[in-house]
LOVEXTOR-710235 format. One record per residue: x, y, z of N, C-alpha, C in turn; residue in one letter. Coordinates in steps of 0.05 Angstrom, whole numbers, plus 5000, padded with zeros to 4 digits. Layout:
<tikols>
XYZXYZXYZA
...
</tikols>
This chain:
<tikols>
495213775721493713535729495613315740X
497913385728499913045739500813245768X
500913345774501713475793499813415826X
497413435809494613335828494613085828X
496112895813495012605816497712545830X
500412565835502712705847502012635873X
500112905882500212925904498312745919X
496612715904494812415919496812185918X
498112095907499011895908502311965929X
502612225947504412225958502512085991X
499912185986497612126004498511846013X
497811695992497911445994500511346000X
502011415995504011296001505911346027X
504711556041505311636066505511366089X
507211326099507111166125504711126148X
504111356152502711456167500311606172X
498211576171495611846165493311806182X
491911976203490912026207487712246200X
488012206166486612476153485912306124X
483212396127482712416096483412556079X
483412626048483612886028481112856014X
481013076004477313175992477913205957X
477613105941477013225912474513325911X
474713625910472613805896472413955877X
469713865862469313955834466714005839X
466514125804463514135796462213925791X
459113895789458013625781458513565744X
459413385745459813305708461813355697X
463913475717466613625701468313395701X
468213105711470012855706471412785721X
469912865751471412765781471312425774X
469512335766469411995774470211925742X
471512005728472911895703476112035713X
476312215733479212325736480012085760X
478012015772478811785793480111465776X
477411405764477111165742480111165717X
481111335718482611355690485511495692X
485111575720487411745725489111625757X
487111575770487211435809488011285807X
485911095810485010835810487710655803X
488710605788490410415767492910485779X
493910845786495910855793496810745825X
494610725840494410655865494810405868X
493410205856492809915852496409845835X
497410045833500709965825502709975847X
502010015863503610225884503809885906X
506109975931507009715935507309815968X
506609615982507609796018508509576029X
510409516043511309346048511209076031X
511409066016510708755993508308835985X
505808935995503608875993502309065977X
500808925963499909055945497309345948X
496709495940494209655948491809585929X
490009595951487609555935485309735940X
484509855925481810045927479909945927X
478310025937474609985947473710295937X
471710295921470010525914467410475912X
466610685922462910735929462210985921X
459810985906457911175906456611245926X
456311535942455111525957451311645959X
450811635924448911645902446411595925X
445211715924441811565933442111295968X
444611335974445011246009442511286023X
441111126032439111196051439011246085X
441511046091442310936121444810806120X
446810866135449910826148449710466130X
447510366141448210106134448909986110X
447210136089448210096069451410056049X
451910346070455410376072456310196071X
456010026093457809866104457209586083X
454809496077454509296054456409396031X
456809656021457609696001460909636000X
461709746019464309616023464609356033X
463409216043463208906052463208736024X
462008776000461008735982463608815963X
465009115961466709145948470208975956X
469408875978472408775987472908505976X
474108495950474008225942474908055955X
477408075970478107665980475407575994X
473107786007471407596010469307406000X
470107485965468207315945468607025946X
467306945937468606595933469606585904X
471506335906473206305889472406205860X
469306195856467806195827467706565822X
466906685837466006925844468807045829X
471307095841473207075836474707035806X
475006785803474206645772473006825750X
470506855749468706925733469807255727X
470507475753471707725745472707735733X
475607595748478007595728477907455690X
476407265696475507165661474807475639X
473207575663471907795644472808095650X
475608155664476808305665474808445677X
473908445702471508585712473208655736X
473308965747474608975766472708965795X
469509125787467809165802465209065800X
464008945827461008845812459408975809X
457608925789455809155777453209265796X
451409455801450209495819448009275819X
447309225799444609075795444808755804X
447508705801448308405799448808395836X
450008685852450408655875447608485896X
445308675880442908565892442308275889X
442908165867443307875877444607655885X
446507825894447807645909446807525946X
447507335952445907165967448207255998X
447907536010449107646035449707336052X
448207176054448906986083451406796070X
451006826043454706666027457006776046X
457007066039458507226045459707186083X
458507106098458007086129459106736133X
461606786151462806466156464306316143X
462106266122462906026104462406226073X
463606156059462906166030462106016018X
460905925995459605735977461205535971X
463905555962465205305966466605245982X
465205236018466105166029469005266042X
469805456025472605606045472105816057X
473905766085473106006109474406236105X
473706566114474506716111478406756116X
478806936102482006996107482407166128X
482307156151482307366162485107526174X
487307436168489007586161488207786138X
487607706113486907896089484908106096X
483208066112480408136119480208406137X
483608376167483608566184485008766171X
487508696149489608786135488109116136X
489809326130488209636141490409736114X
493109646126494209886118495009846079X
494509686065494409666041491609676021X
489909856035487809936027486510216025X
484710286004484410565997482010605996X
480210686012477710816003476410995985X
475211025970473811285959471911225965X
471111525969467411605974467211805954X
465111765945464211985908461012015919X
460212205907458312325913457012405940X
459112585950457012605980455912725979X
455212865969453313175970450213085952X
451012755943447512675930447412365950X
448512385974446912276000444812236007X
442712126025440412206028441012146063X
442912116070443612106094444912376104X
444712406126446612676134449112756127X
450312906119452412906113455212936140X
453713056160454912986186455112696191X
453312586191453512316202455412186188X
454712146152456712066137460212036144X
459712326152463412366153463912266188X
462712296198462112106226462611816222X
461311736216462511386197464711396187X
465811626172467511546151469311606167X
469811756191472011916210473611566223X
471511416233471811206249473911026233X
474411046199476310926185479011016189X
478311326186481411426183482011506207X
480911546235482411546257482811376269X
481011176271482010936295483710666269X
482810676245484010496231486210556212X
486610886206488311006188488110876163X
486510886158486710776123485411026114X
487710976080488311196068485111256057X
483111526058480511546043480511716030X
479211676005478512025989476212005987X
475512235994472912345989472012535960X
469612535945470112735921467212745925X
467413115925465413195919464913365909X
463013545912461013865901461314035926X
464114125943462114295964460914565953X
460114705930458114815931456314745932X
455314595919452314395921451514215949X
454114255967454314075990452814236014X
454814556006452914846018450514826017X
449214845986446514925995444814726002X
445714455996444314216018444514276043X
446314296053446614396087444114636094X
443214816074442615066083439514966080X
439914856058436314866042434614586059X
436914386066435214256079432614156098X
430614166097428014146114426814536117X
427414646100427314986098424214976110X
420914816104419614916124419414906150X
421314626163420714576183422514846196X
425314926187426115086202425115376203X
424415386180422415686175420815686201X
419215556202416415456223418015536253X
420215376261421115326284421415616295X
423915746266424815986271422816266272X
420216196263418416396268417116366290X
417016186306416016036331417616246346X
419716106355422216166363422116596366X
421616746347421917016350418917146360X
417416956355414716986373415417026392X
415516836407416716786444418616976442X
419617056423422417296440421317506433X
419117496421417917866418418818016398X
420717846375422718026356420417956329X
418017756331416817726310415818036298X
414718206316413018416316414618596305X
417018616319419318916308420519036276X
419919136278420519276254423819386238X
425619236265427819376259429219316232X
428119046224429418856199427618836189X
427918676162426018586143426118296153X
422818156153422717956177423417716161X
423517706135425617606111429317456125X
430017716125432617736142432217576170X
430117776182429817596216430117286209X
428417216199427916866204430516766189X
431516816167434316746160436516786174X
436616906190439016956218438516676236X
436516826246435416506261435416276258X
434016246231435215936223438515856227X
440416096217443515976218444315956242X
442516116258443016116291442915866300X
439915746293439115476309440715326304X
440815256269440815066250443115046246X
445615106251448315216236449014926236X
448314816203449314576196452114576180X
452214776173454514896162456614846182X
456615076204458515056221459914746231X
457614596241458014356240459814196225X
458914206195460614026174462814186180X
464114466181466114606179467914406204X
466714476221468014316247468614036242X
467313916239468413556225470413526204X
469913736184471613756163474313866174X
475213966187477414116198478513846210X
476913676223478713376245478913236224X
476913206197477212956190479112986152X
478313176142480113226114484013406124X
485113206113487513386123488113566096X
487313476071488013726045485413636036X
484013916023482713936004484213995965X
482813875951484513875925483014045913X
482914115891481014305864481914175850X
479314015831480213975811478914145789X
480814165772480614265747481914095725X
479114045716480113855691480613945668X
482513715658483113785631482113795608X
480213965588477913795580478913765552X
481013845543481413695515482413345521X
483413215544484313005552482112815557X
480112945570477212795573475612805562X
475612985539474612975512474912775492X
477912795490479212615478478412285485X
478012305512477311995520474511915515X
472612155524469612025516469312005484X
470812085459471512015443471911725432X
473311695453474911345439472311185449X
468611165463467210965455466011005425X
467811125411465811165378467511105359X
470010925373471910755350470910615336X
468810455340467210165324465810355304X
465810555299465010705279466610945262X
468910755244471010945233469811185228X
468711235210467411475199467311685221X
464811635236464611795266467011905276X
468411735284471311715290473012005283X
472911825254474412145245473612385242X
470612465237469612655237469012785254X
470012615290469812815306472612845316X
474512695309477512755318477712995306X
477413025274477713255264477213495277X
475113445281473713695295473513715333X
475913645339476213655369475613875381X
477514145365477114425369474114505365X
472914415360470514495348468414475373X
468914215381467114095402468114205422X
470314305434472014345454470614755458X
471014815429470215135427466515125433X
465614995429462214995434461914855457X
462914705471463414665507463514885520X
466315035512467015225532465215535526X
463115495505461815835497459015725514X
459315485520456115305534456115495578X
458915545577460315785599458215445626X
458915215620459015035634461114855639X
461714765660463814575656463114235656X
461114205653459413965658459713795631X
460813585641462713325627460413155610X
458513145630455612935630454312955618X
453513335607451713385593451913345559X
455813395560457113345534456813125528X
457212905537457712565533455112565516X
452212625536450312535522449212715505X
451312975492450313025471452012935448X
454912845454456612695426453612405419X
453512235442452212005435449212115424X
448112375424445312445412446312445381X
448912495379449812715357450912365334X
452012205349452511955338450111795320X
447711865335445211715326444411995297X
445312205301444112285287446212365255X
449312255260451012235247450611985228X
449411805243449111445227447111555209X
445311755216442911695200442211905179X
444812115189445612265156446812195135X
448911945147449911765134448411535112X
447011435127444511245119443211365091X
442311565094440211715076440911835060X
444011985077444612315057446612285061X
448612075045451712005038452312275038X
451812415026454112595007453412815018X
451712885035452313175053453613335065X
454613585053455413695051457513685075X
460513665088461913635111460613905134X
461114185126460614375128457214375154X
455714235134453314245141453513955176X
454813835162454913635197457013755210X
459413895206459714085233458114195248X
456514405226453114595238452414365255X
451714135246450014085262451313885288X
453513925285455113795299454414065327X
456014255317456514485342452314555356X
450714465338448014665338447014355364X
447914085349447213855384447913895412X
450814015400451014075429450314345447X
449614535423449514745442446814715456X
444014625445441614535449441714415475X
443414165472443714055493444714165523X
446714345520447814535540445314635553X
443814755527442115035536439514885542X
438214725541436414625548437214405584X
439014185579439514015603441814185628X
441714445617444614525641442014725650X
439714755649438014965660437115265658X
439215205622438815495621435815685606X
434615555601431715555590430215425586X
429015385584425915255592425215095558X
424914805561424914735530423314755509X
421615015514420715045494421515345480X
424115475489424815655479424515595443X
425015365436425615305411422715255397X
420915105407418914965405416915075377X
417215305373415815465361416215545330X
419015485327420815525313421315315294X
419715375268419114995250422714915239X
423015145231425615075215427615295212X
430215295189431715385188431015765171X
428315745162428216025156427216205164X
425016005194424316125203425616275230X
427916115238430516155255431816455238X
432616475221434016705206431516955201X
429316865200428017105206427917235222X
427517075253427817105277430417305289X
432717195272433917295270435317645255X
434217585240433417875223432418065239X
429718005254427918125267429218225287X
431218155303432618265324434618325314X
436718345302438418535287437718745277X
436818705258436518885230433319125249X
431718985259429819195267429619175296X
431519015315432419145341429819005358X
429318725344426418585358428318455387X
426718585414428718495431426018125435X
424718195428422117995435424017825438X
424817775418426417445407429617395424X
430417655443433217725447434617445458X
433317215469435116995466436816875448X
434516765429435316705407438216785393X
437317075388439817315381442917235401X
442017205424444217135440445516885433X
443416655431444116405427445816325404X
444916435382447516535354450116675349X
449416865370452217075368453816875389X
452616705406455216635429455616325414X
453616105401455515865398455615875368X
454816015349456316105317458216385310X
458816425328461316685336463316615310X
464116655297466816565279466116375267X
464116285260463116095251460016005232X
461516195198458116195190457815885164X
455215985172453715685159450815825156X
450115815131447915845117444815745127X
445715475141443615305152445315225178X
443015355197444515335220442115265243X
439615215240437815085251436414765240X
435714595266435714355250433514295267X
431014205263428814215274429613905286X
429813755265429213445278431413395305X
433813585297435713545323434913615349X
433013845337431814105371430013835382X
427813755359425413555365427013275383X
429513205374430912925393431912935406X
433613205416435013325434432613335465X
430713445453428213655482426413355480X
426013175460423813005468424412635473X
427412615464428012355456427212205432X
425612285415424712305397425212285370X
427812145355427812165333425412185308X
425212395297422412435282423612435262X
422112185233424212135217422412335200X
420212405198419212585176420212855172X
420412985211421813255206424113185188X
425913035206428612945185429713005160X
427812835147427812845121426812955107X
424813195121423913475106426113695108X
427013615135430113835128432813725118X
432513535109434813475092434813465063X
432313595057431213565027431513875025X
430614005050431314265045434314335047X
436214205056438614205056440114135031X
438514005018439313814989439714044968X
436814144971436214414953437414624959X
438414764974439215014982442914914983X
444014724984446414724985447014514962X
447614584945448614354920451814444916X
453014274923456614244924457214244895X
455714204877458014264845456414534837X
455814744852454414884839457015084850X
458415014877460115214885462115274884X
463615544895465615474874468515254888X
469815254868471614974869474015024906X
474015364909475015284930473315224945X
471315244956469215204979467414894970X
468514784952467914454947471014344966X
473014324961474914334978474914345008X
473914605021473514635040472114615062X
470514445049466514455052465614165048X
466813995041466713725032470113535023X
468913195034471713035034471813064996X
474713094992476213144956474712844951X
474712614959473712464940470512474936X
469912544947467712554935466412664911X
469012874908468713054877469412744858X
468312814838467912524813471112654800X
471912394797474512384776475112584750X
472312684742473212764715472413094724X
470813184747470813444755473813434767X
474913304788477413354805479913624793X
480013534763482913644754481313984743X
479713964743478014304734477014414757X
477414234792476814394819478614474820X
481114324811485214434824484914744801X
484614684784485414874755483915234768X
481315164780480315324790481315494809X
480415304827482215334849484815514855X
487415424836489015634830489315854820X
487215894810486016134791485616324801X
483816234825482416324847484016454868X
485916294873488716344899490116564879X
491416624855493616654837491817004843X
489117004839487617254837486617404865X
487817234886486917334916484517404913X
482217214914479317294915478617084933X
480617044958479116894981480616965002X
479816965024480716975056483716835050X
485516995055487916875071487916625087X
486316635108485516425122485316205106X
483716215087482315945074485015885050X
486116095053489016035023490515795038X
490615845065493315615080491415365083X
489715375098488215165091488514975066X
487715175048487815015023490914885016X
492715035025495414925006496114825017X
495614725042495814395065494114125046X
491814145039490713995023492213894997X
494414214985494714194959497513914973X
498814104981501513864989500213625000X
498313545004497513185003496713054983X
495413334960495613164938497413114923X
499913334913501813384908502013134914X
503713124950505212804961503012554947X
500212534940499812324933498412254893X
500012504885500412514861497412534848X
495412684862493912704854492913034828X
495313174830495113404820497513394799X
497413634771500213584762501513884767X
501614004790502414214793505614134819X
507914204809510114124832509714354854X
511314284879511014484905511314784898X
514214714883515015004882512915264872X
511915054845509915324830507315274850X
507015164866503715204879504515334903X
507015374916507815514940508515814937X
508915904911510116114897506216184886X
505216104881502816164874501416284898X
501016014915499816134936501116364962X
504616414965504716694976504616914958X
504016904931503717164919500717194914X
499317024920495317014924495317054945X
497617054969496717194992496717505000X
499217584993499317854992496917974973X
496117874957493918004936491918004948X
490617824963488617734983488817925010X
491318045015491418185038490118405036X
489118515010488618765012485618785019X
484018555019481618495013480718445036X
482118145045481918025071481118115099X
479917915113479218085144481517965162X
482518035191483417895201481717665217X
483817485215482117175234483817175257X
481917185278482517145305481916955327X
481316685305480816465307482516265298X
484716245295486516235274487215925287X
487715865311488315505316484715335307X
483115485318480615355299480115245279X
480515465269480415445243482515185224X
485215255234486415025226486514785239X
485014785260483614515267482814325248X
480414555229478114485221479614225193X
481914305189483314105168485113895182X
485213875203486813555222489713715216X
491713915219493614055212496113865222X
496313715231499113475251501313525242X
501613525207505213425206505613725183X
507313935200507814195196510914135178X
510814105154513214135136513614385132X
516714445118518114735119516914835095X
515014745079514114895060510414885072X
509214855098507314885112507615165122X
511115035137511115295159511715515143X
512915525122512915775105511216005097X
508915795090506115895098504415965111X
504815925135503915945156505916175171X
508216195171509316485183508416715162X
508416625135507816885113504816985124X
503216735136500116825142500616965167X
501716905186502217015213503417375212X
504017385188505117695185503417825173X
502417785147499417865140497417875160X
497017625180494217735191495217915217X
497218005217497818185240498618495225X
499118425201497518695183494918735186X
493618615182490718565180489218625203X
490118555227489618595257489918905261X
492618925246493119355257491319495238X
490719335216488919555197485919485210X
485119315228482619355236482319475260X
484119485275484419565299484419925287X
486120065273486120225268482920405250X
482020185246479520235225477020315246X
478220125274475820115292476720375316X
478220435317480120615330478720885321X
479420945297477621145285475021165284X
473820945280470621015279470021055308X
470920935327469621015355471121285369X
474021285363474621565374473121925359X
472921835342471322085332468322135331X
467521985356464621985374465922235386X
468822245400469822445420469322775403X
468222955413466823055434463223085429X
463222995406459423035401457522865408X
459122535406457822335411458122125438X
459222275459459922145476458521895493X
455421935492454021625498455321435484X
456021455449456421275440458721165446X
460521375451463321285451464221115472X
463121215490463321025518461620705516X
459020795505458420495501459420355484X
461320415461463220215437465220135460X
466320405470469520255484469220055510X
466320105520465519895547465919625533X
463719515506464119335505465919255471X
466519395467469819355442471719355451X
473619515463475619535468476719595499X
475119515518476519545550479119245539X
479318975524481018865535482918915517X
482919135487484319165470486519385470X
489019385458491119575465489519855439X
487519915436486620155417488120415424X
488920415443489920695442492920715427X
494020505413495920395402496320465382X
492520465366492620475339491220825334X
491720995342490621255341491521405350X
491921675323494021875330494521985357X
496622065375496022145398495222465395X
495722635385495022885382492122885373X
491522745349487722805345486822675369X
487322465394486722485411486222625430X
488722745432488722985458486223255451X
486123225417485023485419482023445420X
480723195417477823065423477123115456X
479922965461479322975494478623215509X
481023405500480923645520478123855508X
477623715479474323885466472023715487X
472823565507469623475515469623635545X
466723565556466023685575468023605603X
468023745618469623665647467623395650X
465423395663463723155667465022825648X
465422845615466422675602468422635611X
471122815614473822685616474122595648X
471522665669472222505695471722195684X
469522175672468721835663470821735645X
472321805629474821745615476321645628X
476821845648479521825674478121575682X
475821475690475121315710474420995684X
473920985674474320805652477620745647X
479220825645482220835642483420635662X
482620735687483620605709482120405715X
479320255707477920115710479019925698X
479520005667480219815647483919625658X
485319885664488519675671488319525695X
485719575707485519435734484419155723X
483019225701481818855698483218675667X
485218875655485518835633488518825633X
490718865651493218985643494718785619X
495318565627496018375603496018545575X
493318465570491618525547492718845537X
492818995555493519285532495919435543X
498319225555500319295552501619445522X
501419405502503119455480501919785477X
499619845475498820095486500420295502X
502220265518503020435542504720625521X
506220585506508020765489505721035484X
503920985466503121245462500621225488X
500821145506499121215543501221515545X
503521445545506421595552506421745538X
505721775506505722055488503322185497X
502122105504499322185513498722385533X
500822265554500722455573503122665569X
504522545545507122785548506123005536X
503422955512501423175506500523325524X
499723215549497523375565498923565576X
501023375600503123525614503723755589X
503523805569505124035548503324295550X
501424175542498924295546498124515563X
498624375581497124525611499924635631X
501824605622503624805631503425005623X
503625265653502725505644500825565642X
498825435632495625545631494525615651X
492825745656491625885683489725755692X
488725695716488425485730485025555726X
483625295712480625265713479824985720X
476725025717476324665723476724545698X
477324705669478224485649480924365662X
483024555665485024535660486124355696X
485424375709484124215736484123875724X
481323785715481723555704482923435683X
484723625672487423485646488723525667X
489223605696491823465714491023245722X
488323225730487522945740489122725719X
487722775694488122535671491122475679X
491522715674494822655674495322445702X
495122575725496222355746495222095735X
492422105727491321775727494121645702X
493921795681495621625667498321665675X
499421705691502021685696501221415726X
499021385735498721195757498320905738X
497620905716497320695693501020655677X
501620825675504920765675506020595689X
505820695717508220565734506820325737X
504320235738503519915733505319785716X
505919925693507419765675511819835682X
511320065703513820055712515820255678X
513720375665514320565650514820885656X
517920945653518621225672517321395648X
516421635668515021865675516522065662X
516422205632517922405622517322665644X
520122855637520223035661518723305644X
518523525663517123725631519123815613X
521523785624523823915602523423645567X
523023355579522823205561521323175545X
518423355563516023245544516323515527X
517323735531517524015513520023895491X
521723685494523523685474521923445451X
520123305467518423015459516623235431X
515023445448513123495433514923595398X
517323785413518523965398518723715363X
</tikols>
């Protein structure tokens, strides 16, 4: 990103220019907060001959006619304000006037004379070269977008002042294309009348009139052509979104609480953005501020709810919001759906008995609660304020009563009160019988690894604030010998910066990191024993079950190194037991997979290489069939999957001494 703001600002600072530059993005991804927060300020620092730079920025939002333009910048160029006008900004640290306030302002002030009487500067006025334009939004114009850049051309060639433009050109495309679509339809069916091609059959007349149109119409071509005289670089932006996350954040300071409970959970918000498979900035903002109103008022009612449970419903605002305002279903997918049990039935119903009826839904869970369970994971009143604006305080508080009842925090056990809720809230005289537990609990490995480090980050703050009477040594010696005990039990987590998100993790001491490398070696135990666990159950589909096997490894393991974790000999002898037909789709899956995956299942290539030093063993000598035909294929393919990785090729003297 500094690299991109770099190079605009080499823009600007150029002597010389003839050319605009283009920022293009998606709509909502934080083009006009990357301008506002990132541009803007650094430009307005910048110095050209003595003189200072000053930016002018415009929406080019709902434009009706050129003229407007030109008000808008007439209007944005402050020395022409008057010197109350003036005054009153600076008092209130206002850099820009607001749209609403523009409309009343009195245009004939502006013309000659000003209000108090002082005449324009017109030195300040002709001044070109210490000035910066932006244009934002061109692609939601209502003016041509040819013409636009036609106007805007007349700045940067005959006057050379520096301009940026930011926009959508995908969305800019299909304005160009989709624009006036009956009149050109009409024209262009007109049009193949008179040429006699209406009648012909050679095309689908679908196709015909869409040629034609680009023929007549080529508005495209056009902008292409303008765009080539008038942008000298186009940019991409790609934003940063834990940085602009981080910033739409800081309007929810005036509310400590809030505050922290979503700093905490940055990862959290940042992981349910990016599974929303949108990049749209806009849609998030206004689902933190849905999620704020509905944070004050769990607060209000239901102090002591459960932490656990306002994550859920932290991640369940925004995904609603994604999936409803980004277009991806229609809002009453939910509508039907009273509450939280009837959601898990729903759920049931398409798992457990394969109900595709419901198969959104099913989707909607597996992609934004992935690694992430919670008991109560539907919230009616949020779906009902989210799709209607609507805070409905009765749903509300019928599901928070059902939340009351179904989750009671001293009923659980003492590590998942810890984990699941802020420590003070546990009462003084439970606190010293949650720790007592607690260790009991760790000392006996009867919890996730995962949740052991977690926890002994907690323990060392209370330790440091003398809230426990247990010293480091015996709670650090406790908890790596509750880890190894725990390892045997444990799943691996492959969620693992999440997760320690989920506790604010910042200041890593040598008895943290202790813990944290001891977990880093366990869960990569844990990783080979599942990898191996899953290794087996899908390779011994090979040779009876082959639908299956192909459909586990399509979607399990094309990005995983599995062939890593499984003997190479009970391999070879599955493989060469299946049909010729199977091991061409093998071969052709193989090479599919390093073509879109190589990264990913490099560590694999070792036994790729025993693999084939099997085959090559094999099929030496054997008398030539169509089995023995396609185990040479395999073989070339995996020796063509080798040299991708630049792994030499045993010779047959090697692979007879390999096998020996």
């Amino acid at each position: 990103m500094e690299d991109l703001v770099e190079s605009i600002l080499d823009y600007v600072r150029a002597e010389y220019t003839d050319y605009a530059i283009m920022i293009n993005g998606e709509w909502g991804s934080g083009k006009t907060y990357f301008w506002n927060n990132k541009i803007r300020n650094k430009i307005e620092s910048l110095e050209l001959n003595g003189k200072q730079y000053t930016t002018i920025y415009m929406s080019l939002y709902g434009i009706s006619n050129l003229e407007d333009i030109s008000k808008k910048i007439f209007i944005e160029t402050t020395q022409l304000m008057d010197k109350n006008l003036k005054k009153y900004m600076n008092a209130h640290n206002q850099t820009t006037i607001p749209e609403y306030a523009k409309t009343g302002l009195d245009m004939a002030n502006f013309f000659g004379v000003t209000q108090n009487g002082d005449r324009i500067d017109y030195a300040n006025f002709f001044s070109t070269d210490d000035k910066v334009l932006c244009f934002d939004d061109l692609e939601r114009a209502n003016v041509d977008v040819i013409d636009i850049l036609g106007y805007i051309n007349n700045f940067v060639e005959h006057d050379h002042i520096k301009t940026i433009i930011i926009c959508n050109e995908k969305e800019l495309s299909t304005k160009l294309k989709s624009s006036n679509l009956e009149m050109k339809t009409f024209i262009a069916t007109y049009l193949l009348d008179k040429e006699g091609d209406l009648a012909k059959t050679d095309k689908p007349m679908v196709e015909k009139i869409r040629d034609k149109i680009e023929y007549v119409f080529d508005k495209a071509n056009d902008y292409e052509r303008i765009k080539e005289k008038l942008i000298g670089e186009t940019f991409e932006y790609a934003p940063e979104f834990t940085y602009i996350i981080n910033g739409l954040l800081m309007r929810y300071e005036v509310n400590p609480d809030l505050i922290r409970f979503l700093r905490e959970n940055v990862q959290l918000i940042l992981s349910t953005f990016n599974k929303s498979g949108t990049r749209n900035l806009r849609i998030l903002k206004h689902a933190l501020n849905d999620f704020r109103k509905i944070f004050e008022m769990v607060n209000k009612y239901y102090p002591n709810t459960n932490l656990k449970v306002l994550k859920t419903m932290l991640i369940f605002t925004i995904a609603v919001s994604f999936e409803i305002k980004a277009g991806k279903i229609t809002k009453d997918k939910f509508v039907n759906i009273e509450n939280n049990e009837e959601y898990k039935a729903i759920l049931v119903s398409s798992r457990v008995l394969m109900d595709n009826r419901q198969f959104y839904i099913k989707e909607f869970d597996n992609n934004y609660y992935y690694n992430f369970k919670a008991e109560y994971r539907f919230f009616k009143f949020i779906e009902i304020y989210v799709r209607t604006r609507i805070f409905d305080m009765k749903t509300f508080k019928n599901d928070m009563e059902v939340i009351i009842n179904t989750i009671d925090t001293e009923k659980l056990p003492g590590y998942k009160r810890l984990l699941t809720e802020e420590y003070w809230k546990i009462a003084d005289d439970q606190f010293e019988g949650v720790i007592d537990e607690v260790m009991e609990t760790v000392k006996n490995g009867q919890i996730e690894v995962i949740d052991m480090v977690k926890l002994f980050v907690y323990f060392t703050y209370f330790i440091d604030k003398n809230l426990i009477k247990y010293d480091m040594r015996t709670v650090k010696t406790t908890f790596l010998n509750g880890m190894n005990v725990a390892s045997l039990t444990s799943t691996y987590c492959d969620n693992v910066n999440e997760q320690l998100a989920q506790i604010g993790l910042t200041n890593v001491t040598s008895d943290i990191k202790e813990i944290l490398d001891h977990f880093e070696m366990i869960n990569q135990t844990l990783k080979d024993k599942m990898y191996k666990e899953k290794a087996e159950d899908i390779f011994k589909c090979i040779p009876m079950r082959m639908e299956t096997f192909f459909a586990r490894f399509d979607q399990e393991c094309m990005d995983i190194p599995i062939f890593k974790y499984y003997d190479v000999y009970q391999m070879f002898q599955r493989i060469s037991c299946a049909n010729n037909e199977d091991i061409v789709t093998i071969r052709e899956m193989l090479m599919r997979r390093v073509e879109k995956h190589k990264n990913e299942i490099e560590p694999e290539m070792e036994n790729i290489k025993k693999l084939k030093t099997v085959v090559d063993n094999y099929i030496e000598g054997k008398e030539i069939g169509i089995k023995i035909v396609m185990l040479k294929e395999l073989s070339k393919d995996l020796e063509k999957i080798l040299a991708k990785y630049n792994v030499d090729v045993p010779s047959i003297t090697q692979v007879v001494e390999e096998v020996d």
